[in-house]
C-alpha positions as CSV (number, residue, x, y, z in Angstrom):
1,X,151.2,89.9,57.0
2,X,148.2,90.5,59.1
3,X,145.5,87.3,59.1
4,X,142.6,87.6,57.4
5,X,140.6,86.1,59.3
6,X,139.2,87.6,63.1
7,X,140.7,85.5,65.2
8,X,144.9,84.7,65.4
9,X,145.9,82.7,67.8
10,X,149.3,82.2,68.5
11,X,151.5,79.9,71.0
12,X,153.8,81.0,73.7
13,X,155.7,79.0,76.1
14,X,156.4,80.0,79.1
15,X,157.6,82.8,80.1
16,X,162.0,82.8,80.8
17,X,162.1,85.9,82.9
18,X,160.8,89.3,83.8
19,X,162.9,92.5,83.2
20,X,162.0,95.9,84.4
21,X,157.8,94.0,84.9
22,X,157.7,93.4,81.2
23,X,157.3,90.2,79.7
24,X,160.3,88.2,77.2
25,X,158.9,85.8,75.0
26,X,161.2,82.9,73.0
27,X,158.2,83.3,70.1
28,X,157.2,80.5,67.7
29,X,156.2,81.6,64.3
30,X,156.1,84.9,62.9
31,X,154.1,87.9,64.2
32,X,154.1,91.6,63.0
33,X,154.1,94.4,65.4
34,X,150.7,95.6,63.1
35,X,149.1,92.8,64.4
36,X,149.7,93.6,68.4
37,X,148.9,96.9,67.4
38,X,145.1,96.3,65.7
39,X,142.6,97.2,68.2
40,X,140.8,95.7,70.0
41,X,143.3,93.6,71.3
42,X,143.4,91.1,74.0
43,X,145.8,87.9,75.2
44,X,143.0,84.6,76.5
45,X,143.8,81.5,78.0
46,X,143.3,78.4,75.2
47,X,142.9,76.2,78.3
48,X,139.7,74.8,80.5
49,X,142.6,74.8,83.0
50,X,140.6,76.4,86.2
51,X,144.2,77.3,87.7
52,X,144.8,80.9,85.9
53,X,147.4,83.3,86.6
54,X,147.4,87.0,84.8
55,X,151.1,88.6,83.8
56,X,151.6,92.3,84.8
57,X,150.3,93.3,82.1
58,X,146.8,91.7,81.7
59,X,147.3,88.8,80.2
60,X,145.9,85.1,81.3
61,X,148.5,82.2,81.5
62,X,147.2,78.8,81.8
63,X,148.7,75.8,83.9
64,X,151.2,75.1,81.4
65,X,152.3,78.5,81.0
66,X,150.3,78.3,77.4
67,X,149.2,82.1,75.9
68,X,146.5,82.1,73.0
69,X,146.5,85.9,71.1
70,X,143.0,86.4,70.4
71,X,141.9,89.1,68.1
72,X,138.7,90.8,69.1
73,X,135.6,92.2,67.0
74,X,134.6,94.7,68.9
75,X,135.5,96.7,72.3
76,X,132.3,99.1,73.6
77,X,132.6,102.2,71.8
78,X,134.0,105.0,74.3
79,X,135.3,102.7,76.7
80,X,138.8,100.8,76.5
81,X,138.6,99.3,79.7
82,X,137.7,96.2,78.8
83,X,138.1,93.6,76.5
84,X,135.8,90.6,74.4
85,X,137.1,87.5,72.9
86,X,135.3,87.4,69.5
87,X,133.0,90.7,70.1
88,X,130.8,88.2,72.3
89,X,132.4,87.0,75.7
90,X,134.1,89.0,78.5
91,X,138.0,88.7,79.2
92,X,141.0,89.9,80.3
93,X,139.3,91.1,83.5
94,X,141.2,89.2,85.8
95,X,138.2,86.6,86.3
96,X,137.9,83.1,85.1
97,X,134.9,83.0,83.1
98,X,135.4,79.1,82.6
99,X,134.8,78.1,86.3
100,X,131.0,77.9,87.3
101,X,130.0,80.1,90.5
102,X,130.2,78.0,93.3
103,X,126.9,77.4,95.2
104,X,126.7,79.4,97.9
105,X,124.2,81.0,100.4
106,X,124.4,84.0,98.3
107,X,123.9,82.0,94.8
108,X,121.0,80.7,96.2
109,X,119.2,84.0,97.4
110,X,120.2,85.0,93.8
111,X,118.4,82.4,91.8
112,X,115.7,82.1,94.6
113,X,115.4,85.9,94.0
114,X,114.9,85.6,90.4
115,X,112.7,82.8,90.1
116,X,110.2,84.6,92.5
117,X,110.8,87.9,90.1
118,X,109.8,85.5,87.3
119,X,107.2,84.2,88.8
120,X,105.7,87.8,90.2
121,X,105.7,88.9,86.4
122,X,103.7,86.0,85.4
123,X,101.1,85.4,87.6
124,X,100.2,89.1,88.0
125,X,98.5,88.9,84.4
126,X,97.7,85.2,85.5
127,X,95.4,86.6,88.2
128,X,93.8,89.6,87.2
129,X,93.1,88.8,83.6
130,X,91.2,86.1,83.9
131,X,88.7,87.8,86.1
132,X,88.7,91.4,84.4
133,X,85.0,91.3,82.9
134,X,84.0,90.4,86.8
135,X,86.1,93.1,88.1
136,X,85.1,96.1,85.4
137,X,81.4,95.3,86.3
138,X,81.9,95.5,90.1
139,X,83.3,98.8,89.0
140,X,80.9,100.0,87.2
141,X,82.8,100.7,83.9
142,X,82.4,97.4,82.1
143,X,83.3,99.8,78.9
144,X,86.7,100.6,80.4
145,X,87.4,96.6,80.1
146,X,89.8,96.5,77.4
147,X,92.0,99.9,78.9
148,X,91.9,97.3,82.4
149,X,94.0,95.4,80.2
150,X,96.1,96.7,78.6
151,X,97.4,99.1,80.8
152,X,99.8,97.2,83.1
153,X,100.8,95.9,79.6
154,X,101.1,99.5,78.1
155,X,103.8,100.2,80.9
156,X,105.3,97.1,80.2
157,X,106.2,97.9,76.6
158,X,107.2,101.5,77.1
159,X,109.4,101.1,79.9
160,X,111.5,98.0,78.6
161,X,113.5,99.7,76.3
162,X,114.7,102.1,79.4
163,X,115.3,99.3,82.0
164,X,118.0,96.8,79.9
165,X,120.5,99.3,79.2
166,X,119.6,100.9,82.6
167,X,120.8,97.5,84.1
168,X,123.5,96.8,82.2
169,X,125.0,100.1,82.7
170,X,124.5,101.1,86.2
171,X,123.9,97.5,87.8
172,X,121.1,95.5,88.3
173,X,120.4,95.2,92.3
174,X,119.0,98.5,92.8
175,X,116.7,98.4,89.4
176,X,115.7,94.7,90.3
177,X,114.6,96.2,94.0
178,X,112.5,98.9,92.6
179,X,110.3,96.6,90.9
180,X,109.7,94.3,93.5
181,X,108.8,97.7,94.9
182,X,106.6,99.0,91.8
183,X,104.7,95.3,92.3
184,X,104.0,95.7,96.0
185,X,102.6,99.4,95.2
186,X,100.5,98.4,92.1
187,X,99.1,95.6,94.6
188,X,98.0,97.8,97.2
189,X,96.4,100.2,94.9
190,X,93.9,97.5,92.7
191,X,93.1,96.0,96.0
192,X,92.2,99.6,98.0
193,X,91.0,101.5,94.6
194,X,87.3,102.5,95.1
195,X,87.2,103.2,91.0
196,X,88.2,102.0,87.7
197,X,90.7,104.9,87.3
198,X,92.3,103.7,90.4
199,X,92.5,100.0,89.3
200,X,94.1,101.6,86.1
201,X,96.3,103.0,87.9
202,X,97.8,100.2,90.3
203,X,98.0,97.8,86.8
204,X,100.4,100.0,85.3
205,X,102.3,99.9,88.6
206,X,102.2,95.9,88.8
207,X,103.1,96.3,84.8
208,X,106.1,98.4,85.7
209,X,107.3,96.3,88.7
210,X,106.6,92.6,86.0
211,X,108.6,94.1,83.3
212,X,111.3,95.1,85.6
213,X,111.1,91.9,87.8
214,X,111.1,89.7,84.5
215,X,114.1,91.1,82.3
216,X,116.1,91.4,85.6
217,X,115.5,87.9,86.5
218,X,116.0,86.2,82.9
219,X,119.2,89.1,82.4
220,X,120.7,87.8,86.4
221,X,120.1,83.8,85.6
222,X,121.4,84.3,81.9
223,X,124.8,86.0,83.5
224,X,125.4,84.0,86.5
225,X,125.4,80.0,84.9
226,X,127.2,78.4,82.0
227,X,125.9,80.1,78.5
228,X,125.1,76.0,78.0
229,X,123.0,75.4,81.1
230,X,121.2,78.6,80.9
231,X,118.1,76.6,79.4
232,X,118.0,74.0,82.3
233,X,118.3,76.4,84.9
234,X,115.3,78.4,83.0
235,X,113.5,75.1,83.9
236,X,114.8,76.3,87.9
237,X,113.4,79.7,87.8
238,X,110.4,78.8,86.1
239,X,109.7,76.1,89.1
240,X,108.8,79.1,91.3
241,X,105.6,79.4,89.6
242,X,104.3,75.6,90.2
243,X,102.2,76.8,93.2
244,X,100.5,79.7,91.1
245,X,99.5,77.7,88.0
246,X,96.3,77.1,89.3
247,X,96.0,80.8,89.8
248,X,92.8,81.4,87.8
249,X,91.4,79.0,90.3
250,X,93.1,81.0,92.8
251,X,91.7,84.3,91.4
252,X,88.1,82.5,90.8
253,X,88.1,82.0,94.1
254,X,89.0,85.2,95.6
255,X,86.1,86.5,93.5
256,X,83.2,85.0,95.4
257,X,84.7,86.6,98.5
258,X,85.8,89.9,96.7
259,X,88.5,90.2,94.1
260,X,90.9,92.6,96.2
261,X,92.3,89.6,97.8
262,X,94.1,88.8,94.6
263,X,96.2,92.4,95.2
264,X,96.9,91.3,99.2
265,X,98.5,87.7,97.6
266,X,100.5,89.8,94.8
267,X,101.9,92.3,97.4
268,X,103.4,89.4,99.8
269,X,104.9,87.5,97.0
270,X,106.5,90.6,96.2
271,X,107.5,91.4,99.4
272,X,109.2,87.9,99.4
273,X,111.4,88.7,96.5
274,X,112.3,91.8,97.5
275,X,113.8,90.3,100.7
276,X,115.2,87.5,98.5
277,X,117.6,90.4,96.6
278,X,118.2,92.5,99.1
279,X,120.2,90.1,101.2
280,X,121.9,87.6,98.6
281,X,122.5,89.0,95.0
282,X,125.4,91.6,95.7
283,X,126.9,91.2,92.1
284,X,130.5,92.9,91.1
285,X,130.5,96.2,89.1
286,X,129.2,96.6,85.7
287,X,132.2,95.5,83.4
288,X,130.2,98.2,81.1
289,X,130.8,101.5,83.6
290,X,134.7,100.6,84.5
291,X,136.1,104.0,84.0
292,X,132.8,106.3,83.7
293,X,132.0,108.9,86.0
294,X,128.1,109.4,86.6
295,X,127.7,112.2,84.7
296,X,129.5,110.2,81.7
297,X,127.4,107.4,82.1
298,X,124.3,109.5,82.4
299,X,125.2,110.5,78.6
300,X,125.1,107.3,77.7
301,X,120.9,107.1,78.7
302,X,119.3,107.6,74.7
303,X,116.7,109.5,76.1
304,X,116.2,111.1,72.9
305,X,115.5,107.5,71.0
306,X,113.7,106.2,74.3
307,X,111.3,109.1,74.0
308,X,110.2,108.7,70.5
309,X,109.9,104.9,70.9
310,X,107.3,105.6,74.3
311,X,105.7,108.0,72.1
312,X,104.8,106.4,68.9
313,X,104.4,103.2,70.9
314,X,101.4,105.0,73.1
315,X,100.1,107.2,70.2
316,X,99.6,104.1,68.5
317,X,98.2,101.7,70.3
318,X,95.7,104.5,72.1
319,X,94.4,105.2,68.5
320,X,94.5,101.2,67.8
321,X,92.5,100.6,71.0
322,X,89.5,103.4,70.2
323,X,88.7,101.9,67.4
324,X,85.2,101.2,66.8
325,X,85.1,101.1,70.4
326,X,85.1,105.2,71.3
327,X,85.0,106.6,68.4
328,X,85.0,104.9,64.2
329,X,87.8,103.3,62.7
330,X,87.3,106.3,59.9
331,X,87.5,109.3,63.2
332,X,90.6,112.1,63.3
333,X,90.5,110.5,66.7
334,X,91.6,107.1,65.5
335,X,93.3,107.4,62.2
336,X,96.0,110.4,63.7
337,X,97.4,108.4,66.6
338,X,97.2,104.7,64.2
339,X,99.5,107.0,61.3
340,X,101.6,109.3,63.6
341,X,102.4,106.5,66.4
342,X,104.8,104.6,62.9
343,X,105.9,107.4,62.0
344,X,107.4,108.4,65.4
345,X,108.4,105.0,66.0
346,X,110.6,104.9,62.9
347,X,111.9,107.7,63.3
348,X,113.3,106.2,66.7
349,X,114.5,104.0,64.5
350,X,116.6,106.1,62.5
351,X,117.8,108.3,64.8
352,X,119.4,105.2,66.7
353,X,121.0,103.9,64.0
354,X,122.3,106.9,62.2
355,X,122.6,109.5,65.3
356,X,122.7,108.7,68.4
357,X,126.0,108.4,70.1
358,X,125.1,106.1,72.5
359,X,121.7,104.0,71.5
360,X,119.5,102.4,73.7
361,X,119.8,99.2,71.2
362,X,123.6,99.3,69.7
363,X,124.2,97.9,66.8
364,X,126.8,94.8,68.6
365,X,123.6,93.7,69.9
366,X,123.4,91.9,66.5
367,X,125.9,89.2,66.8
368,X,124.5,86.7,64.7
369,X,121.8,88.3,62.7
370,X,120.0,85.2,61.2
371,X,119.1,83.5,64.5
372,X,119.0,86.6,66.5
373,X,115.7,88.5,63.8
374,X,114.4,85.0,63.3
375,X,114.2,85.1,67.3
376,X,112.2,88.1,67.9
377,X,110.0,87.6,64.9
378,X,109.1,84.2,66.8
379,X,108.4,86.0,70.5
380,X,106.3,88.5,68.2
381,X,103.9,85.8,67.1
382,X,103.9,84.2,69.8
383,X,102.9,87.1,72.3
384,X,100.0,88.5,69.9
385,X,98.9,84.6,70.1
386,X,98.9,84.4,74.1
387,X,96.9,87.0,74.4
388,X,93.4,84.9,73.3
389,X,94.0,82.1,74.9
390,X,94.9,83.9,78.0
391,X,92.3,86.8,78.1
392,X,89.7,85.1,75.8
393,X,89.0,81.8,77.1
394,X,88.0,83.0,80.2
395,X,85.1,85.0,78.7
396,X,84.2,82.1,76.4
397,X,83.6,79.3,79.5
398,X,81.4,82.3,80.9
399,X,79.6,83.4,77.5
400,X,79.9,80.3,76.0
401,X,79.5,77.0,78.3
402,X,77.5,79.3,81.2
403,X,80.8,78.6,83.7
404,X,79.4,80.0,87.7
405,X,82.8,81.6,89.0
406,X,84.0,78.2,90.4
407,X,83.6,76.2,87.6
408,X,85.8,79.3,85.5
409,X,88.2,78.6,88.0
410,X,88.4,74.9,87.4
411,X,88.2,74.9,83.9
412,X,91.1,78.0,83.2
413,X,93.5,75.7,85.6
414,X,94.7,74.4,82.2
415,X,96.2,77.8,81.6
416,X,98.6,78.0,84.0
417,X,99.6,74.6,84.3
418,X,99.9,74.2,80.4
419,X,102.1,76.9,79.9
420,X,104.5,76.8,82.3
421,X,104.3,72.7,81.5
422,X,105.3,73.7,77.8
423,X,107.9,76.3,79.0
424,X,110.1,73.9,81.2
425,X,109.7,70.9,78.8
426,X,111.1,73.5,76.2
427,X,113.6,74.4,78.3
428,X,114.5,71.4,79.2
429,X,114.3,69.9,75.3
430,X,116.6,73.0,74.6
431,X,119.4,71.6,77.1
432,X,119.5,68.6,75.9
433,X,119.4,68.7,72.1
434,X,121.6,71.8,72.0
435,X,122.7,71.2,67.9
436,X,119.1,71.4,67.0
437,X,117.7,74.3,69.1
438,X,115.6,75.5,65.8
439,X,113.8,72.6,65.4
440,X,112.5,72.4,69.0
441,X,111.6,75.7,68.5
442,X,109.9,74.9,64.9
443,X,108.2,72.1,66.9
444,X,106.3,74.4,69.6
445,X,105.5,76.3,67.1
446,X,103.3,73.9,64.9
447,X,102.0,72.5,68.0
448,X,100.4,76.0,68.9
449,X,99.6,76.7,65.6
450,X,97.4,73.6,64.7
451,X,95.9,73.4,68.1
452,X,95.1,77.3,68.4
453,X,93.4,76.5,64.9
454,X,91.9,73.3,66.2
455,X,89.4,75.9,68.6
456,X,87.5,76.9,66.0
457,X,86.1,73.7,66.0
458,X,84.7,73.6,69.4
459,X,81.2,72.6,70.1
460,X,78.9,75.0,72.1
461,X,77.1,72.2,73.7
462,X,79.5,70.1,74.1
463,X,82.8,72.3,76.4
464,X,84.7,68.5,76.4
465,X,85.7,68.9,72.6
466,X,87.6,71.9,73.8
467,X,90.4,70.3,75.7
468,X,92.8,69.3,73.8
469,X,92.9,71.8,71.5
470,X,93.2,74.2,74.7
471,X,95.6,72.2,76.2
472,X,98.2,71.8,73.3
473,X,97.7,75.6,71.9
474,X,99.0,76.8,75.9
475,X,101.5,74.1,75.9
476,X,103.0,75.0,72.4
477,X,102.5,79.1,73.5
478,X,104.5,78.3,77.1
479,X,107.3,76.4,74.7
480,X,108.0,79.4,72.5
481,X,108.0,82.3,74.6
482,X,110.1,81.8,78.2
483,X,112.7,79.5,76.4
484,X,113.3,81.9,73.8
485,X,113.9,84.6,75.5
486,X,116.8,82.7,77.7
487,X,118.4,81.4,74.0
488,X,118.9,84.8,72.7
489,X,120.6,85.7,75.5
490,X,123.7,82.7,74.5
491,X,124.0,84.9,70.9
492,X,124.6,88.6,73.2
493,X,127.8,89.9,74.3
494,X,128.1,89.4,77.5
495,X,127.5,93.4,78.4
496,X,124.4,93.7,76.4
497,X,122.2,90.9,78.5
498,X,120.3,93.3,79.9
499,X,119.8,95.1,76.9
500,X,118.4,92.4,75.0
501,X,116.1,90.6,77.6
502,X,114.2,93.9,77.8
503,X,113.9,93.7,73.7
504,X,112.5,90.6,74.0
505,X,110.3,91.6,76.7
506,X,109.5,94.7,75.3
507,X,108.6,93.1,72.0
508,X,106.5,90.3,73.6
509,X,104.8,93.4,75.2
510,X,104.2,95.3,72.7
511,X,102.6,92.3,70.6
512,X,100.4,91.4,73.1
513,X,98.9,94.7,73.3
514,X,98.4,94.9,69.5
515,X,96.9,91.3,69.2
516,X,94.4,92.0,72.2
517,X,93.5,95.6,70.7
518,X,93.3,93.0,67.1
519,X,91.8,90.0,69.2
520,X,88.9,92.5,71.2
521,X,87.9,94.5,67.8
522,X,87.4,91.7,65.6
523,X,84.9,89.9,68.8
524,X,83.2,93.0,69.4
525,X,82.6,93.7,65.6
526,X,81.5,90.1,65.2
527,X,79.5,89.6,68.7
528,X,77.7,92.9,67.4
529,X,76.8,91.6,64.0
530,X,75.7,88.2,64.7
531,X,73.4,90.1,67.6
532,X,71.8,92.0,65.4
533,X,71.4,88.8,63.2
534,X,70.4,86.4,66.1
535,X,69.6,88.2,69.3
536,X,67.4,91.0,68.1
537,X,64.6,89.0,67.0
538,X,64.8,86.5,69.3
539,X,64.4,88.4,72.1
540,X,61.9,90.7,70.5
541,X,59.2,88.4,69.8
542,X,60.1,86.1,73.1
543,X,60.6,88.6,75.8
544,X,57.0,89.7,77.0
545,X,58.4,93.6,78.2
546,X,57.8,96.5,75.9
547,X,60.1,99.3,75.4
548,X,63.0,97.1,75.0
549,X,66.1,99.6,73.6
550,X,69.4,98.9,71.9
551,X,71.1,100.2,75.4
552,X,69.5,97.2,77.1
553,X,70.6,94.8,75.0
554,X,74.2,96.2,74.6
555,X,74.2,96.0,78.5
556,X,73.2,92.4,78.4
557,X,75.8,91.3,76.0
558,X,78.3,93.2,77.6
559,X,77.3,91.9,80.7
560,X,77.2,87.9,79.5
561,X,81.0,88.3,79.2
562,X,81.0,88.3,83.0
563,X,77.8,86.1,84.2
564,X,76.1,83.0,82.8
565,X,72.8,83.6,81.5
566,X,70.9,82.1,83.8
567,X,72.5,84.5,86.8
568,X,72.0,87.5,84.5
569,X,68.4,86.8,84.0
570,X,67.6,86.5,87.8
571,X,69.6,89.3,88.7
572,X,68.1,91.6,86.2
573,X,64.4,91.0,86.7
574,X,63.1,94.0,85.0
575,X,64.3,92.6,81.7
576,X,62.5,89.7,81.3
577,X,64.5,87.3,80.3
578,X,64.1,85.0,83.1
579,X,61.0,83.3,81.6
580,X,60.4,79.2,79.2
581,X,60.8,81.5,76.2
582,X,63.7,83.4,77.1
583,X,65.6,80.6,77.7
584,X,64.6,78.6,75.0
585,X,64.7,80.9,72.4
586,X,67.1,84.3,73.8
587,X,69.8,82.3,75.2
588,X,70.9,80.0,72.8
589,X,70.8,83.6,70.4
590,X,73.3,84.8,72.6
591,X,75.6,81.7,72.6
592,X,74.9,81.4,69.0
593,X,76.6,85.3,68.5
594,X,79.7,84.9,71.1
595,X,80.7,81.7,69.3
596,X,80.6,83.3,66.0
597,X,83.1,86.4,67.7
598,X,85.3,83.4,68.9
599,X,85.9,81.5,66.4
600,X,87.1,84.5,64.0
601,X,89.6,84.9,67.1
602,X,90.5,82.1,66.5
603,X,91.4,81.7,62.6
604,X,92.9,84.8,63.0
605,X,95.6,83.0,65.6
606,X,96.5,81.0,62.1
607,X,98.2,83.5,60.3
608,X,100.3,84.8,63.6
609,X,101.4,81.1,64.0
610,X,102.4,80.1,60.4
611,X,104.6,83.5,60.8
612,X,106.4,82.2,63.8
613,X,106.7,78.7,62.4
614,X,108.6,80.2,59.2
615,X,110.6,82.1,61.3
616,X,111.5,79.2,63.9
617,X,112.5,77.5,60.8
618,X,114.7,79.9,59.4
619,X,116.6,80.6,62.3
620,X,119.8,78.2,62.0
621,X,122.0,76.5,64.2
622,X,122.9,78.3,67.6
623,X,125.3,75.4,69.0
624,X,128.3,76.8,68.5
625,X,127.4,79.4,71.3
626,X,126.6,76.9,73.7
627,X,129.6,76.2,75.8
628,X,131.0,77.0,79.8
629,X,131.3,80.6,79.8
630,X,129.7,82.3,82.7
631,X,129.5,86.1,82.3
632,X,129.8,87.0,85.4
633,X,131.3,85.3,88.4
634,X,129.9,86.4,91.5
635,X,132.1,84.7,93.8
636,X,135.2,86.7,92.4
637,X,135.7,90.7,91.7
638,X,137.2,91.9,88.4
639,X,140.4,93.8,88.4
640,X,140.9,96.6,85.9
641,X,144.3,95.2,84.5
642,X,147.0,97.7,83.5
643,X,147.4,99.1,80.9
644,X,149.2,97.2,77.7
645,X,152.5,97.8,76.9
646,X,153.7,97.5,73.5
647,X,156.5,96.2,72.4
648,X,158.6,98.3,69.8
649,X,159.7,95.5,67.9
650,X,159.4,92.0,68.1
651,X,162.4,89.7,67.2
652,X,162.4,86.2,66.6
653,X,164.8,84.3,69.5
């Protein structure tokens, strides 16, 4: 009678002798020919035994000659070339996934590679977003500010879904090179760009080559350690980015000089990586393509379900993005893109579940659903939540405390430094309490929760009062995002890594683009309403020129976002607000209205962090998945064993 269960495991000594290169087996217990016969189907080793021999017919024998029949859940659809113990792990390729890759020259270019991909797709937003006001103004399209940042992001988000299953299919070296190759482009373009459109244009190169860089990186460290030491050697790649934490200082820096240095520093570090790859990662074959032709595994691209998700993601977050901005929230302009973007977005949805043959996403990417949705709905919150501390705080030490260039610089060190701080304690906290994964998860969480909620308490006058808030909201932010993204990797099948690093990434994308399009509205909205309440009449009974218009004060708000007061007023002479009165009456008006727009950012940051603290909650137990398994061994090539042979009957000895 076949088991109920999805796993049977039965034992074998060893083998008596070999007739006509089949195997005869004395067999212990009872076993029905049904059972050898119920795909997928594949014979493991029950042993941590590192000495493994394979019989002609695929299967692994231990040391002590030991066989364990392991029934599979799932096999790829389409291809029966290879096998999974438990729908999760790669097998029966001839490989020993138990044994760790030894450290070589090339594992060390490999990881070196990676972390320095990691590290180019974090400090690229690191650099430029903290001086984007500054750079918009040089430009002369100060309006354009919000497109500045959201477009490297944009490309982020819409090419993500294309680049995991890309990778997993058709390998990850030459994908992993072309954005290393994207990023040194996007460099070259910001820092030679003579116009906004151009800048625009090299941050959606740098977006492609960081989304690229950083689901290739997570997907190659994820596949080439132990599923248990993946956290810890997170805490390795993320090293690479110690000497750029201080990058706003960096950046800050640069700006006094001229900001186009920032894309000359970008484009080496890239260059760097790109060298990294090319000479050490030389992986095997994808276990996925064993088999497939190109043109078959061309097929297997969803460019139908890609399409519609790039669509609706655009349509959306164009229509999101105009509003009350370019054109009112109640325009044809805004409301057709913020209703058709869903609707073509679901119906990606549906035509990957129901009808496509081959989905970007496939359904086996679910393994374990609980952990696996409670996951992404964390990195969701989490990335809309980034966004103000990241873009935001920069603009409120300049509107806010009057911060020169250097002293922004100095004072958004915290940013880099606390995040990747919070990420490799995570990651680290993660690796050593492996049973209770969900509460050092739940933990980061609250932390960024309370503390991002703690910044609405911040004192104009006083910027002291907003440092540890600051400082445990990036901590708590750095602790959920990175290490997340590595732990959902441990509940994939081994195939799908790719696949589901650039969900995450795509997700964490996509989030951050809809918080800063939430995030920007709800300042502007506010910093406009409190000027009218607070500005207006200051500065029209304190300013001694006549014939002061709405334009000029627009400009001089906008333009606060990028220069202290004090600089503005001496730079701008004609407006007259470089005077006793001005200062004493104008400019705490204008500090008076950005801190209003800030601290709505900031309780809005509440209700994204109590979501991802429910979900860190909810999300279970992921020990069991934590064990020696590497995915892929780079120091030994798969085999394509032959084909099974059945047996016609099996007879008890």
């Amino acid at each position: 009678m076949a088991p109920e269960d999805d796993t049977l495991a039965v034992r074998l000594p060893r083998p008596q002798r070999q007739i006509a290169g089949d195997w005869r087996f004395k067999l212990i217990g009872h076993l029905h020919r049904q059972d050898l016969e119920s795909p997928p189907f594949a014979i493991m080793s029950d042993s941590s035994d590192h000495d493994v021999r394979y019989s002609p017919t695929g299967e692994k024998i231990n040391g002590d000659g030991q066989l364990e029949v392991i029934r599979t859940i799932s096999r790829v659809p389409g291809n029966s070339n290879y096998y999974e113990k438990n729908g999760l792990r790669t097998e029966g390729d001839g490989v020993d996934h138990t044994a760790p890759n030894k450290i070589s020259l090339s594992f060390v270019l490999t990881v070196t590679g990676a972390a320095i991909g990691l590290a180019a797709s974090q400090i690229y937003p690191l650099l430029y977003l903290t001086v984007a006001t500054p750079i918009a103004t040089a430009l002369g399209h100060p309006e354009l500010y919000i497109w500045m940042l959201t477009a490297g992001i944009l490309a982020m988000g819409a090419v993500a879904p294309f680049v995991g299953p890309l990778s997993d299919l058709l390998g990850r070296k030459k994908i992993f090179l072309f954005g290393f190759v994207c990023g040194i482009l996007g460099s070259i373009v910001c820092a030679a760009t003579p116009n906004a459109a151009g800048f625009i244009a090299g941050q959606v190169f740098l977006g492609l080559g960081a989304v690229i860089c950083e689901l290739i990186a997570i997907a190659v460290i994820a596949e080439v350690v132990p599923t248990e030491k993946r956290a810890i050697w997170a805490v390795v790649a993320l090293s690479a980015i110690i000497p750029w934490a201080p990058g706003t200082l960096y950046a800050n820096y640069m700006l006094d000089a001229t900001w186009r240095w920032i894309g000359l520093a970008l484009g080496i570090w890239n260059a760097i990586g790109f060298a990294a790859v090319l000479f050490g990662y030389n992986p095997p074959a994808r276990v996925n393509a064993r088999g497939l032709s190109k043109r078959e595994m061309i097929k297997r691209i969803d460019s139908v379900g890609g399409g519609l998700i790039i669509a609706g993601l655009l349509i959306f977050l164009y229509g999101l993005n105009s509003g009350g901005i370019s054109h009112p929230w109640k325009s044809t302009h805004v409301l057709v893109p913020i209703i058709l973007g869903p609707c073509l977005m679901i119906a990606a949805g549906l035509y990957e579940f129901f009808l496509a043959p081959y989905p970007l996403f496939p359904r086996r990417i679910i393994h374990d659903a609980r952990p696996f949705f409670c996951m992404l709905a964390v990195i969701f919150a989490a990335g809309i939540n980034y966004i103000p501390l990241v873009s935001f705080w920069p603009i409120e030490t300049i509107a806010i405390f009057q911060s020169t260039h250097a002293q922004v610089g100095v004072r958004c060190i915290v940013i880099g430094v606390c995040i990747l701080g919070g990420a490799m304690v995570s990651a680290v906290l993660l690796g050593l309490f492996k049973k209770h994964v969900h509460f050092v998860m739940l933990g980061f969480c609250i932390m960024q929760t309370v503390a991002c909620a703690c910044l609405v308490l911040i004192r104009p006058d006083n910027i002291k009062t907003a440092w540890a808030p600051l400082v445990f909201a990036l901590f708590g932010v750095g602790g959920v995002l990175v290490p997340n993204q590595v732990i959902i990797t441990v509940i994939t099948p081994d195939d799908l890594i790719g696949s589901v690093t650039a969900l995450t990434v795509g997700l964490r994308a996509q989030a951050q683009v809809v918080g800063l399009a939430i995030f920007y509205n709800q300042l502007i909205n506010q910093v406009t309403k409190s000027t009218y309440k607070y500005v207006v009449p200051a500065w029209l009974s304190n300013v001694p020129v006549t014939g002061t218009t709405v334009a000029d004060i627009t400009f001089t708000m906008n333009t606060l976002s990028a220069l202290p007061f004090d600089t503005l007023a001496r730079e701008y002479p004609s407006f007259g607000l470089n005077t006793a009165k001005a200062m004493e009456f104008v400019k705490p008006a204008c500090i008076h209205a950005f801190d209003d727009g800030f601290k709505l950012v900031w309780y809005i940051t509440i209700a994204f962090g109590v979501f991802a603290c429910i979900a860190s909650a909810c999300m279970g137990s992921v020990s069991k998945y934590l064990d020696g398994h590497v995915a892929v061994r780079m120091d030994e090539k798969a085999v394509k064993p032959p084909p099974r042979s059945r047996p016609e009957s099996i007879s008890m000895a």
